[in-house]
C-alpha positions in Angstrom: 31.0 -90.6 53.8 27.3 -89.7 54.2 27.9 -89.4 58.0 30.7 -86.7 57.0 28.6 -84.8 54.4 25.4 -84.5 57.4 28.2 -83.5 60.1 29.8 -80.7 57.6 26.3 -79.7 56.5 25.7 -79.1 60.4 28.5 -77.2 60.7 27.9 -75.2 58.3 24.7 -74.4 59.1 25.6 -73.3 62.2 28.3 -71.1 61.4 27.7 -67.4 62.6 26.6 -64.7 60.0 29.3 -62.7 58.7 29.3 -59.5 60.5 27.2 -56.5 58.9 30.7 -54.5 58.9 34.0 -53.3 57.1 37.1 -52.3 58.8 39.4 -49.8 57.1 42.8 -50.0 58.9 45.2 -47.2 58.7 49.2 -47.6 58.7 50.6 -44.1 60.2 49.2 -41.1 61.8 48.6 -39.8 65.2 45.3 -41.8 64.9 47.5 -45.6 65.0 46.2 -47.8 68.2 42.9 -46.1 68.1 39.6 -47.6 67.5 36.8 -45.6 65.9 33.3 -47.8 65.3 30.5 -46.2 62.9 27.1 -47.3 63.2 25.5 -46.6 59.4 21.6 -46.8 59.0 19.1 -44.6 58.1 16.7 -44.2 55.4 17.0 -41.7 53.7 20.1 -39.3 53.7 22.7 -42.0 52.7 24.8 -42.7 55.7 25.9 -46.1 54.4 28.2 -43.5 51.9 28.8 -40.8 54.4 30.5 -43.1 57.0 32.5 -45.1 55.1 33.8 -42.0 53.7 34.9 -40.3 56.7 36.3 -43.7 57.7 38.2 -43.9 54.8 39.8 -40.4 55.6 40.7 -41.2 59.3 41.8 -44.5 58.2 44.3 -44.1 55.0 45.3 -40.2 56.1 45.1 -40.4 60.4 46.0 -43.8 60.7 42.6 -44.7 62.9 41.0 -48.5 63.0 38.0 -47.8 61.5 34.6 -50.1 61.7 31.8 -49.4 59.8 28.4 -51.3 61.5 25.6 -51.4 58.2 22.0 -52.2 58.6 21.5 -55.2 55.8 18.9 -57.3 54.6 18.2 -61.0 54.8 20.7 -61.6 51.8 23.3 -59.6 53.6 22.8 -56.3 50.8 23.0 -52.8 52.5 19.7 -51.9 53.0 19.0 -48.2 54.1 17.3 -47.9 57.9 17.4 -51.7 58.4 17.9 -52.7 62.2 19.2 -56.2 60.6 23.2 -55.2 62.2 25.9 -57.9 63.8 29.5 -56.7 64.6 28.8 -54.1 67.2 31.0 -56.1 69.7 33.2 -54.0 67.9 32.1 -51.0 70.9 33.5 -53.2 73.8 36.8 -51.9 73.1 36.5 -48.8 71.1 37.5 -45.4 71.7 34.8 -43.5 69.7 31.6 -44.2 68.9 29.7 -42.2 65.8 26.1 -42.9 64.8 24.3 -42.5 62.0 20.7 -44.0 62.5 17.3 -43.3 62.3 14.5 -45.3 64.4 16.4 -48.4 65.0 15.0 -51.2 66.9 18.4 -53.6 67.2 18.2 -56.9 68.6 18.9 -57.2 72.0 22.3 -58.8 71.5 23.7 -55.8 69.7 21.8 -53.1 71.4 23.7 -54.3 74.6 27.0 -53.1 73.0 26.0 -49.9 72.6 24.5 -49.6 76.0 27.4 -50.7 77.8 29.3 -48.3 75.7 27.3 -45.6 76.6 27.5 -46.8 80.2 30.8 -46.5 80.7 30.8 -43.0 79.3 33.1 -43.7 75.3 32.3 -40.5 74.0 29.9 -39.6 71.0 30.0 -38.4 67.4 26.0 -38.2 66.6 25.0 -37.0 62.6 21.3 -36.0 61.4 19.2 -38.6 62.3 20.9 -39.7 65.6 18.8 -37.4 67.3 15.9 -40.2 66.8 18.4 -42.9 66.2 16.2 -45.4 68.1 12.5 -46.4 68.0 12.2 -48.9 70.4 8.8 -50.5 72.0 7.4 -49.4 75.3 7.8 -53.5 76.8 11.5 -53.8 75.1 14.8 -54.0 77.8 16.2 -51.0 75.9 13.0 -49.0 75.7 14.6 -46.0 77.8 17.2 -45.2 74.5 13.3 -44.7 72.2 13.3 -40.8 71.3 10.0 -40.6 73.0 11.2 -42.4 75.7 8.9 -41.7 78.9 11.4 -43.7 81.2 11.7 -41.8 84.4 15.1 -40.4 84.1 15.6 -41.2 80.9 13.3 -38.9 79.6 13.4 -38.3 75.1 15.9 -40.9 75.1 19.5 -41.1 73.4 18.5 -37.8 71.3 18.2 -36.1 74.3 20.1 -37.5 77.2 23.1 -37.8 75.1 23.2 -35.6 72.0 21.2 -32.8 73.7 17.8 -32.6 71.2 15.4 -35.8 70.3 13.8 -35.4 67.0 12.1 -31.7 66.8 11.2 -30.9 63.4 12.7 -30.3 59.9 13.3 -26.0 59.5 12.0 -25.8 56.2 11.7 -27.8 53.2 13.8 -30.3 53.1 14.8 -31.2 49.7 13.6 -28.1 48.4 15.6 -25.6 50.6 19.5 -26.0 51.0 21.3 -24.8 54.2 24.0 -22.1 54.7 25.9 -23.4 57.5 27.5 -20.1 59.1 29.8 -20.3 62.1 29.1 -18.1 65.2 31.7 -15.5 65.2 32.5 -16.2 68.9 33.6 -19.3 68.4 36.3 -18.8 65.4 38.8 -19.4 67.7 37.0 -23.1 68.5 39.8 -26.0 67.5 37.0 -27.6 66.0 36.8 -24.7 64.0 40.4 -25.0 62.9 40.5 -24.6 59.3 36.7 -24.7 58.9 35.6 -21.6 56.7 32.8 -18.8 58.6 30.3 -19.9 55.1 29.7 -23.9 54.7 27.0 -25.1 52.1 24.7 -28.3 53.0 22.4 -30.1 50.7 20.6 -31.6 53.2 17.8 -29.0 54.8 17.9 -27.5 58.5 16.6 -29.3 61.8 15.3 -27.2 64.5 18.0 -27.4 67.1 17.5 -26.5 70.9 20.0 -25.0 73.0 20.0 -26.1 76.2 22.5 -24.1 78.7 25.3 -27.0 78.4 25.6 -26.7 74.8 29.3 -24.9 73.0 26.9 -23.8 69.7 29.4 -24.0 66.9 27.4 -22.9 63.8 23.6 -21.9 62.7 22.0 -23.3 59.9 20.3 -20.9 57.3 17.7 -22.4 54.8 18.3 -20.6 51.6 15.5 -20.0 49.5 16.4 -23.0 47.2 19.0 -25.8 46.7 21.4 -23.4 44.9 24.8 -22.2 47.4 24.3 -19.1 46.4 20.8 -18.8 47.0 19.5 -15.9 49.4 18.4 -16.4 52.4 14.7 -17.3 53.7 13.9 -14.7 55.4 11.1 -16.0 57.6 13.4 -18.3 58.9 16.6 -17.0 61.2 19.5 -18.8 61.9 18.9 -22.1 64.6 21.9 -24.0 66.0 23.2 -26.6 63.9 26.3 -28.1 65.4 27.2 -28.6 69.4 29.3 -29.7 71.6 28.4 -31.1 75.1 28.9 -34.2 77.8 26.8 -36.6 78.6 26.5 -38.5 81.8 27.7 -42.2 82.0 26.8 -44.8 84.7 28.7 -43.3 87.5 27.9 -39.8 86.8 31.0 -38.8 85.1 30.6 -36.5 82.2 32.1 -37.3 78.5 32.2 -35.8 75.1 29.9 -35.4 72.5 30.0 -33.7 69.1 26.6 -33.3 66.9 25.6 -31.8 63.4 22.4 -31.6 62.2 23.7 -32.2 58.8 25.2 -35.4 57.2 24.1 -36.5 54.4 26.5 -38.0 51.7 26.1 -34.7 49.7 27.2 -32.6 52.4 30.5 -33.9 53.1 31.1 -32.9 49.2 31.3 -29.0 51.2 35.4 -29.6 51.9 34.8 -26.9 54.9 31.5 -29.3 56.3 33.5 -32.5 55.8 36.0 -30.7 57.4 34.3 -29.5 60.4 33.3 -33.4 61.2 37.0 -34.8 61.0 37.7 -31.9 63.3 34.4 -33.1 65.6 35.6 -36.5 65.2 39.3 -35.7 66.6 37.9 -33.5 69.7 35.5 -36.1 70.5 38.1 -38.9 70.6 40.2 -36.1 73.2 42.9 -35.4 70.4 42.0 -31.4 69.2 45.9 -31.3 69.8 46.1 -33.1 66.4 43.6 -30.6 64.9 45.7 -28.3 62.1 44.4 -26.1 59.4 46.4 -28.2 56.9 44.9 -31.5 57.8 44.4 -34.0 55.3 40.4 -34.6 54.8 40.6 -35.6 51.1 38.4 -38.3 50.0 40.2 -41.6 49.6 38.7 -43.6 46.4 36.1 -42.5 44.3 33.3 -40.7 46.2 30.2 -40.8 44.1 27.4 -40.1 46.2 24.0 -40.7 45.5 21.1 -37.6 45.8 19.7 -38.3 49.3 15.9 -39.6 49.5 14.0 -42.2 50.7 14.1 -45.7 48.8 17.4 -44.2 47.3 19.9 -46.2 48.5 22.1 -48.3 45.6 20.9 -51.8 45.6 22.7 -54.9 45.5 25.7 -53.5 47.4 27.1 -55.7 50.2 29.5 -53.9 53.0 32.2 -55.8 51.1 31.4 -54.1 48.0 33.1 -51.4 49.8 36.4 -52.8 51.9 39.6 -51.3 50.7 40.5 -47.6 50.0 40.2 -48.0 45.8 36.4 -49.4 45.9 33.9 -46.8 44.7 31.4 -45.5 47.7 28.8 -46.2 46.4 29.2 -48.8 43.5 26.7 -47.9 40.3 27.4 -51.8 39.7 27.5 -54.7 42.7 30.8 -56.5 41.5 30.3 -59.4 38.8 27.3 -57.5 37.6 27.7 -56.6 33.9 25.8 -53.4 32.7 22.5 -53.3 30.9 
């Protein structure tokens, strides 16, 4: 009997982690038999409630497979920015790939997911931060994907070999001026601009955005001269692209889709024209703008209680579990089995 207790312990013991992720699976929609994988981590402007959200609506409405990747901590609790991930195997057979990092340094296991993935050219959905998704050292194997990468070749890294910018700068205040989002008149007839209204409000501020000649700009960002919509402009700042649409090259030189906003944060996609725009990104992206209607369902699915982005702000005690199904609030006030103070 103590023989079988040691050999279970063992077992036990050496039983993988539970993957860092959630899948939402859909039912019906032109979305049914595809795969999209979310890669949620960042510190400060609450991915880990923006993704699940959008993966929720592609999901339950679109009929997607939909895997959301979270950065945890050493209990297995979300924790905002955390490179702690398993479950990106997930990529080896996905159709779409949308991040949502900041400075990531992944373990070499998981980081060879999304390298292959990028390899063989799946195409990308990048928000906010992903222009600096990874900080990785000088002497690491995936060093090159660092957005101050110096690799010959490879130059600025993922932000800038694949979503077009690295990390520039905030354009103005951030969390002190809001951002009119204001698409480019020459591009109304855009399908990702299907639906999409010409005045979209964003909590989160502006980035600087550089155009390089490849880029389809989609919309500018304009701070305002405070957090209120209907704030005036700042004047000292004109409009700077916000949202583009390029290729990137994979291993063999072929090019493939990308789609990247500026914005992002879990506040934003409250703006039903912003949240809008993404699904729209998300559906060219994944080469299915044929699906793209003015109608299209991008209503939240469960309660959608987002918390003010900032950094430390995430909601404790929530484990990617906390948030599996479509009735589960994103995020929980309360872990489950906690009672309130």
């Amino acid at each position: 009997m103590k023989a079988l207790r040691m050999l279970a312990a063992s077992v036990f013991a050496a039983a993988p982690i539970q993957a860092s992720s959630i899948v939402y699976q859909g039912d019906a929609g032109p979305g049914l038999g595809k795969h999209i994988v979310f890669l949620a981590s960042d510190h400060e402007y609450r991915c880990e409630e923006t993704c699940p959200a959008l993966a929720r609506i592609l999901a339950k409405h679109h009929g997607f497979k939909c895997t959301v990747v979270f950065g945890v901590d050493k209990d297995g609790f979300i924790e905002a920015g955390s490179s702690k991930v398993s479950g990106l195997e997930a990529l080896d057979k996905a159709d779409l790939f949308v991040i949502f990092t900041r400075f990531l340094n992944l373990p070499d296991e998981q980081m060879a997911h999304v390298d292959a993935y990028l390899e063989r050219g799946g195409p990308i959905v990048g928000l906010r931060t992903a222009s600096h998704a990874f900080k990785i050292p000088a002497n690491s194997k995936y060093a090159k994907y660092d957005f101050k990468s110096k690799v010959a070749g490879y130059e600025n890294g993922f932000g800038h070999q694949v979503l077009g910018n690295t990390w520039v700068g905030h354009y103005g205040a951030n969390h002190k001026q809001g951002t009119r989002i204001q698409t480019l008149p020459d591009q109304r007839g855009n399908v990702i601009l299907t639906g999409v209204s010409e005045v979209l409000f964003c909590h989160a501020g502006a980035y600087v955005g550089k155009p390089g000649p490849d880029f389809t700009v989609l919309t500018n960002s304009q701070p305002l001269v405070s957090m209120d919509p209907t704030a005036e402009p700042d004047t000292t700042k004109p409009p700077m692209p916000s949202t583009w649409t390029r290729q990137y090259a994979a291993k063999d030189g072929s090019k493939h889709r990308v789609f990247h906003s500026t914005q992002g944060a879990s506040e934003d996609i409250l703006d039903d024209n912003y949240r809008r725009l993404l699904i729209n990104g998300i559906l060219w992206a994944a080469g299915m703008e044929k699906e793209i209607k003015p109608d299209l369902n991008i209503s939240f699915v469960g309660p959608y209680q987002p918390n003010t982005f900032a950094f430390g702000g995430h909601a404790k005690k929530v484990k990617p579990s906390d948030l599996a199904g479509w009735d589960t609030p994103i995020t929980p006030t309360q872990p489950k089995g906690t009672p309130a103070e």
